[in-house]
N, C-alpha and C positions, 0 to 999 in steps of 0.2 A: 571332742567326742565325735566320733561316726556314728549318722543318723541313718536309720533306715530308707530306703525311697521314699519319699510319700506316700503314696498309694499300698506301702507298705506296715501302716500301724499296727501293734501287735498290742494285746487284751495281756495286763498283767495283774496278778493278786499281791498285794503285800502287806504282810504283818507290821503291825507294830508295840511295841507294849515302852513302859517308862517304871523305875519302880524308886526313883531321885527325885528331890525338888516337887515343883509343882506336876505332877504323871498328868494330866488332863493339857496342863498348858504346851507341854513337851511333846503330845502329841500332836496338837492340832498345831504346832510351830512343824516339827515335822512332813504333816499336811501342807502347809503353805511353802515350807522350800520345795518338794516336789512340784508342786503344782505351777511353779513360779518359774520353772522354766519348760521353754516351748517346744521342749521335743517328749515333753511327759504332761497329761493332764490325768487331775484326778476326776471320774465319769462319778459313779458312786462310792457312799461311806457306808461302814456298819456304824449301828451305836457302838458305845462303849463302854467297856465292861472292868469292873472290879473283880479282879482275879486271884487267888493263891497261889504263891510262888514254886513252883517244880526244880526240885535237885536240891534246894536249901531251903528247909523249912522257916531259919530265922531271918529273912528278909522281909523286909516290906512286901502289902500286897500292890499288884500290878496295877495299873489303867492298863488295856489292851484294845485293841481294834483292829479293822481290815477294810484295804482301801482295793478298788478296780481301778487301774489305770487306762489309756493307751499311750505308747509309747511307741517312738522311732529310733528309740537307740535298741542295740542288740543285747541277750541276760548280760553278758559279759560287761556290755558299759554300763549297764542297770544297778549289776553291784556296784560296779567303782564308783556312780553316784550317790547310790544309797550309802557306803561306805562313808562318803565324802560330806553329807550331812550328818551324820553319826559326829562323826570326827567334827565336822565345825558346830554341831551343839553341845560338843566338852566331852563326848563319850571316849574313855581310853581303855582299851582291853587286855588285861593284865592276866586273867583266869577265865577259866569258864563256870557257867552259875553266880559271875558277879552281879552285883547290882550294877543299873544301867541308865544313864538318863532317858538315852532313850536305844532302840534296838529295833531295826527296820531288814525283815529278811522277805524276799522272791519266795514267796507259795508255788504261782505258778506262773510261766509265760507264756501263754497260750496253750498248747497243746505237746509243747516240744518238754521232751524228755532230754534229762544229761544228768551226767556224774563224772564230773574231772575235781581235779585237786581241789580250786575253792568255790566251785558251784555244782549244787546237784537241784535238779528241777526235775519234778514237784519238790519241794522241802520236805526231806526224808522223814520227820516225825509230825508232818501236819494230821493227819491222820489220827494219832494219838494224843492228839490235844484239844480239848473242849474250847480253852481259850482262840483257839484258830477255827476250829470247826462251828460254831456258834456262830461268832458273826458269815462266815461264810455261808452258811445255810441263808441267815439270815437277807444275804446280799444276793445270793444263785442257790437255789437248794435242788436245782437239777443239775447241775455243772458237775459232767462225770470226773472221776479222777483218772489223768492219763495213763499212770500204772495201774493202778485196782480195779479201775472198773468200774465204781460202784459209783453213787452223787455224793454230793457233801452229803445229803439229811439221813442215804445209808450209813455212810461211816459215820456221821455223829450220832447213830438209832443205834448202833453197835457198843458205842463205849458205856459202862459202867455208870449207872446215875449217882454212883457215891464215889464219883472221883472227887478231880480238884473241884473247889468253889469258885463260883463265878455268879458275879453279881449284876445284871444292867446297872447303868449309871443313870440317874434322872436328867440329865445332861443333854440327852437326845444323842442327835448323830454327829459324827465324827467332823468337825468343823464347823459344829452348829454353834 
């Protein structure tokens, strides 16, 4: 992997959610591969949350969370690592709306915006999800959105109070 400068670390958000096996232990394993290598540390966690699942109703509900990183690798190497933990904790994608063990996608990398074939930054439906916008409020609730405009806690005051379901976990936070 190509690291960024040093002096170059760049502030990233990423999703997670698990809705297989054990979803709490699948995340905070998640958690610790990232953080386990030295060109990504996790800075802060959201708690975690018990979510309803979007697109298929009969699945299991989610564990979900949101982690701040920095990072020295570029979005590009970002996925292929996220990608690359996915894949080494059994995750195989076959459909979309499957069930997942686990499911690790780039919100946002700092500031920079893109739309190419398999990366777009911000995460085109973060916005429209409670389960993303929750812990992110919870983590930065001034942290404008590079498209929109607006902070998390605006676009989470926008959405709908009788969307999805979304539960805190007694659990605390995300690696606790």
């Amino acid at each position: 992997m190509t690291e960024l400068p040093s002096t170059e670390m760049e502030t990233a958000y990423i999703g997670m959610g698990s809705n297989l096996g054990d979803k709490l232990m699948n995340c905070r394993k998640a958690i610790g591969l990232i953080d386990n290598i030295d060109c990504c540390k996790v800075k802060t966690q959201s708690r975690f949350y018990r979510t309803e699942p979007v697109g298929v109703v009969s699945q299991d509900w989610y564990v979900n969370g949101v982690i701040r990183i920095e990072t020295g690798l570029s979005a590009h190497e970002l996925l292929s690592f996220l990608l690359s933990v996915e894949t080494g904790m059994g995750r195989v994608r076959r459909r979309k709306w499957e069930t997942r063990v686990i499911d690790l996608d780039i919100l946002l990398y700092g500031n920079r915006v893109m739309s190419e074939k398999n990366l777009t930054v911000p995460h085109p439906l973060m916005h429209e999800r409670r389960f993303v916008l929750i812990p992110m409020v919870e983590l930065d609730p001034d942290l404008v959105h590079p498209v929109l405009g607006r902070t998390m806690a605006e676009l989470l005051d926008s959405l709908l109070e009788e969307g999805q379901g979304i539960i805190p976990l007694r659990e605390g936070r995300c690696g606790s």
